[in-house]
Steps between C-alpha positions, in 0.01 A plus 500: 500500500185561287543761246198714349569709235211753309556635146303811475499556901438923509165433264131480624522154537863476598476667782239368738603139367831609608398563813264177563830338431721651749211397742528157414690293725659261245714782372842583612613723215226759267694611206284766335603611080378800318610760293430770743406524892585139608731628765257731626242199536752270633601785761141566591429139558781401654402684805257233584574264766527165317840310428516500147767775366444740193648657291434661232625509099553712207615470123828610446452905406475541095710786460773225604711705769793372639298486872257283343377240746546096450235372295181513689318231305820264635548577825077467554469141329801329634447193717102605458284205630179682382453786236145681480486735161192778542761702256343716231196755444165443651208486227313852490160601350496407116812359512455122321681192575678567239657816597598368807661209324721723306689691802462163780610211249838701468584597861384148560769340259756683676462431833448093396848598364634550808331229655621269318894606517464559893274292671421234227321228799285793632128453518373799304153657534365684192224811641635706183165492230372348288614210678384298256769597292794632732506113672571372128797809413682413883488105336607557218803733617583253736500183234777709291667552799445077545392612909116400410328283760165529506385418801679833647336701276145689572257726402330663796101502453418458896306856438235317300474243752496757800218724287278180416529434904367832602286566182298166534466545900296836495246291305487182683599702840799260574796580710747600174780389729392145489357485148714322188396534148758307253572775205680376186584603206689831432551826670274736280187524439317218311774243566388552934308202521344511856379142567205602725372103448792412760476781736617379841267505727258411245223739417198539223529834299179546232619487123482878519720539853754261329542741129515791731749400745715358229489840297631687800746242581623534126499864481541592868819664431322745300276629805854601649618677166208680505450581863887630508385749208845455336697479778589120465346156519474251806789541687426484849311159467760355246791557753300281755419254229852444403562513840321207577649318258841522560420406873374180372790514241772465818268305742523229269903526357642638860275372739380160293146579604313264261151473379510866379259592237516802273350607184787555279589597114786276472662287160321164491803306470600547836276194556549234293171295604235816598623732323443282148142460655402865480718535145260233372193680650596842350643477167836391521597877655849503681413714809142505679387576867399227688514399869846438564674301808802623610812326661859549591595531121207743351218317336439201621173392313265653272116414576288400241204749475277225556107556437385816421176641387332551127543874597864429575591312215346777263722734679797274441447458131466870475856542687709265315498679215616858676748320719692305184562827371635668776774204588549537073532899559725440838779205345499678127595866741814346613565275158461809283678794655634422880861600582621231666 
């Protein structure tokens, strides 16, 4: 029995990731969680003719009536193999980082609350911006709660890794399908670093094809804000990112597929030998995309980033600085003022 559960499952993003998942044949159970509509989804989807069963959950009404339901949040996480949180608002047109920050890093904190008092050994799968600095708040609630381990713990950037596939391939004319381009870093803008020196298979760009393709790999989320004219960010192509990584998430703990290799934001200390190789090459930070390898238990190694490019290591030194302040913004949220 493989159990999926979403946080946030009747959102934009929730929803067609929810229902990538209940067409994945790994599953057996789809929990979905949200405040409102999550049995509507989970009726809706489970109409489809895969084996996985759904069902859908709700908070516990506020008005506190006697009828109230068991507690949602519970009954969703409980004996959860894999969590995937796309819980909170979507970023809109002049809405900053910050902004987002202030209504995500709480809804955030709460859910890693229940994570950690229901299904403590889950892998968890942060989609939930800035990522950056929601992967540090689910840590550091689950340290208090003494259920850390880091190598079940990730921050979901596949999108930039899916983007710098199709975005380099309608310049080099490549089949995007077959195209890898390592991106490390962060999840927001500056701290993207698209390593276009070890695009796979390889290919020259000009000086000027390489700035350009990096800017809209950077900022490519903002062509979606500003396509959807306020109605939302990426959604559509986030759900199938996430998507793809939980597949390799449970091809590698259920089916022990090995060899898998995924970009992930993830705590460095989850390897002891690569993951102090990229701390020494970036500052000393605590968390840091890199190529990761995953086995039965979550992170199995961290890759060194290996050689990179003048270009590239200008746009590291220009993201170290961002990133260290969003971990310091993400572990001083829950320190200062989290309910735990």
């Amino acid at each position: 029995m493989v159990k999926a559960v979403v946080l946030g499952a009747a959102g934009g993003i929730g929803q067609p990731l929810s229902l990538l998942l209940k067409l994945n044949e790994v599953v057996t159970e789809l929990a979905l969680y949200d405040i409102v509509n999550s049995p509507g989804v989970a009726a809706d989807l489970s109409h489809i003719n895969t084996p996985a069963k759904v069902t859908g959950y709700l908070p516990p009404p506020k008005d506190g009536s006697k009828n109230a339901p068991n507690d949602g949040l519970k009954n969703a996480l409980t004996n959860a193999h894999l969590v995937v949180i796309p819980a909170g608002v979507p970023r809109k047109p002049g809405m900053t980082r910050d902004d987002l920050f202030k209504i995500n890093a709480g809804i955030v904190r709460d859910l890693a609350t229940g994570i950690a008092q229901y299904s403590p050994d889950a892998y968890v799968l942060v989609i939930s911006n800035p990522v950056n600095s929601t992967v540090p708040i689910i840590a550091e609630v689950l340290k208090k709660h003494g259920v850390f381990n880091p190598k079940r713990v990730f921050g979901v950037t596949t999108l930039d890794i899916v983007r710098a596939s199709t975005f380099t391939s309608s310049v080099s004319g490549a089949d995007p399908r077959k195209v890898r381009v390592p991106v490390v870093g962060g999840h927001s803008g500056v701290t993207i670093i698209p390593l276009l020196s070890q695009i796979s298979p390889p290919h020259s760009y000009t000086q000027d094809e390489i700035e350009l393709l990096t800017q809209r790999i950077q900022f490519g989320g903002d062509e979606v804000v500003k396509a959807k004219d306020g109605a939302g960010s990426a959604t559509l192509s986030m759900a199938q990112a996430g998507a793809r990584f939980a597949s390799s998430i449970l091809n590698a703990t259920v089916k022990g597929e090995s060899g898998i290799i995924e970009p992930s934001y993830v705590c460095l200390d989850a390897d002891s030998v690569g993951g102090k190789q990229v701390k020494n090459a970036v500052n000393e930070l605590d968390y840091f995309s890199s190529n990761i390898e995953l086995g039965k238990n979550g992170v199995e190694k961290i890759h060194p980033l290996g050689n990179i490019s003048e270009y590239e290591k200008n746009l590291l030194e220009a993201a170290i600085p961002e990133l260290k302040a969003n971990i310091s913004k993400g572990i001083s949220f829950v320190a200062d003022g989290s309910k735990l």
